[in-house]
N, C-alpha and C positions, 0 to 999 in steps of 0.2 A: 043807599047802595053800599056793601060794603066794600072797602080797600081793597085793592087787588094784592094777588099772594105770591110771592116770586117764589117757583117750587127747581127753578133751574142752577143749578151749580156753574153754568155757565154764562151768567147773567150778568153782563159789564157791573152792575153794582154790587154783584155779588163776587165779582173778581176782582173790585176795587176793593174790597173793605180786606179782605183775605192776603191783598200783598202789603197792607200797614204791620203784618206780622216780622216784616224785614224791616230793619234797624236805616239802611238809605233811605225806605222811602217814607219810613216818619219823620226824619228830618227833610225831607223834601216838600212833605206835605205840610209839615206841623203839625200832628193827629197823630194822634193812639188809640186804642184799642180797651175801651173796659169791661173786661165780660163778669158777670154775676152780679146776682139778687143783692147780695151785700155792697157790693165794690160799684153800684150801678146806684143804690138808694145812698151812697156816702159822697156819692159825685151828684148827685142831686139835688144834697141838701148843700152844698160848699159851695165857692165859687169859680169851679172850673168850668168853661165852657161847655158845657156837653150839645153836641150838634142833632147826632143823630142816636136812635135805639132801632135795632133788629130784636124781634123776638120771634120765638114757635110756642105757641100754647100747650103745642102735643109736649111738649118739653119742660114745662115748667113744673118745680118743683116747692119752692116758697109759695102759700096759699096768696101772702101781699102782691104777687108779682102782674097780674093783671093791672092790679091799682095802682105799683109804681108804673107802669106804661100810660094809664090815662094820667097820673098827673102830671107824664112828661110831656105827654101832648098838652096839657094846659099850660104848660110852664114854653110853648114852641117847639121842644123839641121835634125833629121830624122822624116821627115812628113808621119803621116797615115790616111789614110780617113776613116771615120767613117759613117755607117749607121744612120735613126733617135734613132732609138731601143738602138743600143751601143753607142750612144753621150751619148743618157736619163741617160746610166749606170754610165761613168765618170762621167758627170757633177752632181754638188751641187746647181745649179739654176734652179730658173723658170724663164720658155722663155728661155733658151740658147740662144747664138747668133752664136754657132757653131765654138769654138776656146777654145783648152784649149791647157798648154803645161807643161811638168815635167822637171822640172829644180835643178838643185844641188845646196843644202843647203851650210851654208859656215860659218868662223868661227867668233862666236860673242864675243867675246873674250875682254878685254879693250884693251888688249896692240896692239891688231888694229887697235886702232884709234889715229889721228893723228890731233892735234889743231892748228888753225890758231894762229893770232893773235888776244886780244880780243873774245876770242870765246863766245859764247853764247849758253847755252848746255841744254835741257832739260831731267829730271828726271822725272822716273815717277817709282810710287811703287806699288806692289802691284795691276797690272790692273787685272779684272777680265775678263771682252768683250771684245771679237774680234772687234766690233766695235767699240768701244773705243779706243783700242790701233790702229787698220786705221786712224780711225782718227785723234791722236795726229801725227803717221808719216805726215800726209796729213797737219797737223799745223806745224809742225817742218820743215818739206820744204817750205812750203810758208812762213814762218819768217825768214830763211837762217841760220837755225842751223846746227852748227858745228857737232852734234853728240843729238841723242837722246840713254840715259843708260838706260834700263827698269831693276828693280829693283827687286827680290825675284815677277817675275807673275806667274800667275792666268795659264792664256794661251799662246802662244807662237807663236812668229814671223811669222813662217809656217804656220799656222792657214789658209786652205783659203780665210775664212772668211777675213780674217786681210789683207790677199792682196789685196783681192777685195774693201773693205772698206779704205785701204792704195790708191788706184787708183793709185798701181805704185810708190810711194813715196816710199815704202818698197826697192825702189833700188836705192833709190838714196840719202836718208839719211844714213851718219852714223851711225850703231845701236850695241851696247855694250848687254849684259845679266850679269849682275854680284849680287851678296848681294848688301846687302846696306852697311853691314861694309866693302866691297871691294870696292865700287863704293865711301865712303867718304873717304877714303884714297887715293884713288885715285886724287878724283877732288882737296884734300887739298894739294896732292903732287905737283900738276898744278897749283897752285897758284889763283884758282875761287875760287870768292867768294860764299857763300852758301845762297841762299835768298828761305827759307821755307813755301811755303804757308799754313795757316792756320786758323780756322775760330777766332781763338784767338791770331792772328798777334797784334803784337805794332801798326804796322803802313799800311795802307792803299799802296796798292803797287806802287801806282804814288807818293809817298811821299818818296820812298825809290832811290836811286841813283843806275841803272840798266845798267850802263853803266861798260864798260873794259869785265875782262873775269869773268864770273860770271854762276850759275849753278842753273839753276828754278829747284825747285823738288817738285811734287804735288803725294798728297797724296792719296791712294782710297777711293771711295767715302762711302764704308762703315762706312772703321777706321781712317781713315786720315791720318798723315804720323805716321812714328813709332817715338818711345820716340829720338832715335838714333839719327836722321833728325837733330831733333828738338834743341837737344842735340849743332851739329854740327852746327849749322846753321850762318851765321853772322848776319842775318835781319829774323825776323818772320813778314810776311807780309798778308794783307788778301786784300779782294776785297771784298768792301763797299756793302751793298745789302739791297733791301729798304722793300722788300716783308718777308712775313713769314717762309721761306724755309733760312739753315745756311748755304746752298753746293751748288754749282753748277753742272753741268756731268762735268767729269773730263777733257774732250775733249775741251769744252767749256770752263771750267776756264784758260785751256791752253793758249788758243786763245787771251784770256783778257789778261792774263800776255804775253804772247812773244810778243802781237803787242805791249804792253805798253814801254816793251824793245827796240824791233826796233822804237816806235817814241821818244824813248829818246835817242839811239845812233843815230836818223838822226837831 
């Protein structure tokens, strides 16, 4: 007999998965929200909890995406099929592609995290976009950062925004939540160096020695970093810029700095 098919929009589980889009009640519940083929096979293969998957076949778009839903079912997950009407309701996209799933939050804590050798860690304060902060996950895993600390934010990890714009990266980066006076006591306890981007750095950031354990911290793009950073820092560094604009997106400066980092430690 097959699963029955929840086609109501009105459907206590379909009204429960639809208010984890509000920021109180993912911290009330511990759960978020991951929707897509990609961001759904990245949480599947890692170790976040994933509880539950909705899907609509009418809707699917990735040819794998049948097969990721039976292998969630093998792996526990509890899968429910969803009409177009009650996908419409869960999901936060246009064009769905018919995949979302509720997954338990977990704890972002420093004393979490755990450094290699030489780590190389990014910092970030103060972000206020969900896109923003996807994106710096999505730069911190392609640099092979040991941990990204997000600093006194704006918005917050669960965001689904931030997973979806993360493409995943959200599980497989290292990720801290602390202040900033918890987070530099921290990195000073760990023996990183502190190299503070800003547009009134000494020194141009390829001029600066970015190599061993060291600890990029950028600042928002509003205010830049706080006096604290700047305070702490061992190098105030900037990124040379030829045009009339003193900032870059934060995401973007990211980028400049960590690969500058990975081509000096290779």
């Amino acid at each position: 007999m097959p699963d029955e098919v929840i086609h109501s929009r009105q459907n206590p589980r379909v009204q429960g998965v639809a208010k984890l889009r509000d920021r109180a009640v993912r911290d009330a519940r511990g759960r978020f929200l991951v929707e897509g083929f990609r961001e759904l096979a990245r949480a599947l293969g890692s170790k976040v909890a994933l509880e539950e998957i909705y899907f609509c076949p009418a809707l699917f778009k990735d040819p794998g995406s049948a097969d990721l839903v039976d292998r969630a079912r093998g792996a526990g997950v509890d899968c429910c099929e969803l009409g177009e009407s009650a996908f419409d309701k869960v999901s936060g996209r246009e064009g769905p592609d018919g995949l979302l799933g509720v997954a338990e939050t977990w704890d972002l804590s420093l004393a979490r995290l755990s450094l290699g050798k030489d780590p190389l860690v990014l910092v970030a304060e103060a972000v206020e976009k969900p896109g923003n902060l996807g994106a710096l996950l999505r730069t911190a895993d392609s640099a092979g950062c040991a941990a990204l600390i997000i600093c006194d934010p704006v918005t917050d990890l669960f965001n689904p925004n931030v997973i979806r714009a993360s493409q995943g990266a959200a599980f497989s980066v290292p990720v801290a939540v602390a202040s900033s006076a918890d987070a530099i006591a921290w990195v000073k306890a760990r023996g990183l160096r502190i190299l503070a981007t800003t547009p009134d750095g000494a020194k141009p950031l390829w001029d600066v020695d970015a190599r061993g354990p060291v600890a990029l911290v950028m600042g928002s793009e509003k205010d830049g970093l706080a006096p604290a950073w700047l305070q702490a820092a061992d190098a105030r560094v900037f990124i040379p810029q030829a045009g009339l604009s003193d900032s870059l997106n934060v995401a973007t400066a990211a980028a400049v700095c960590l690969f500058e980092a990975v081509r000096q430690r290779r």
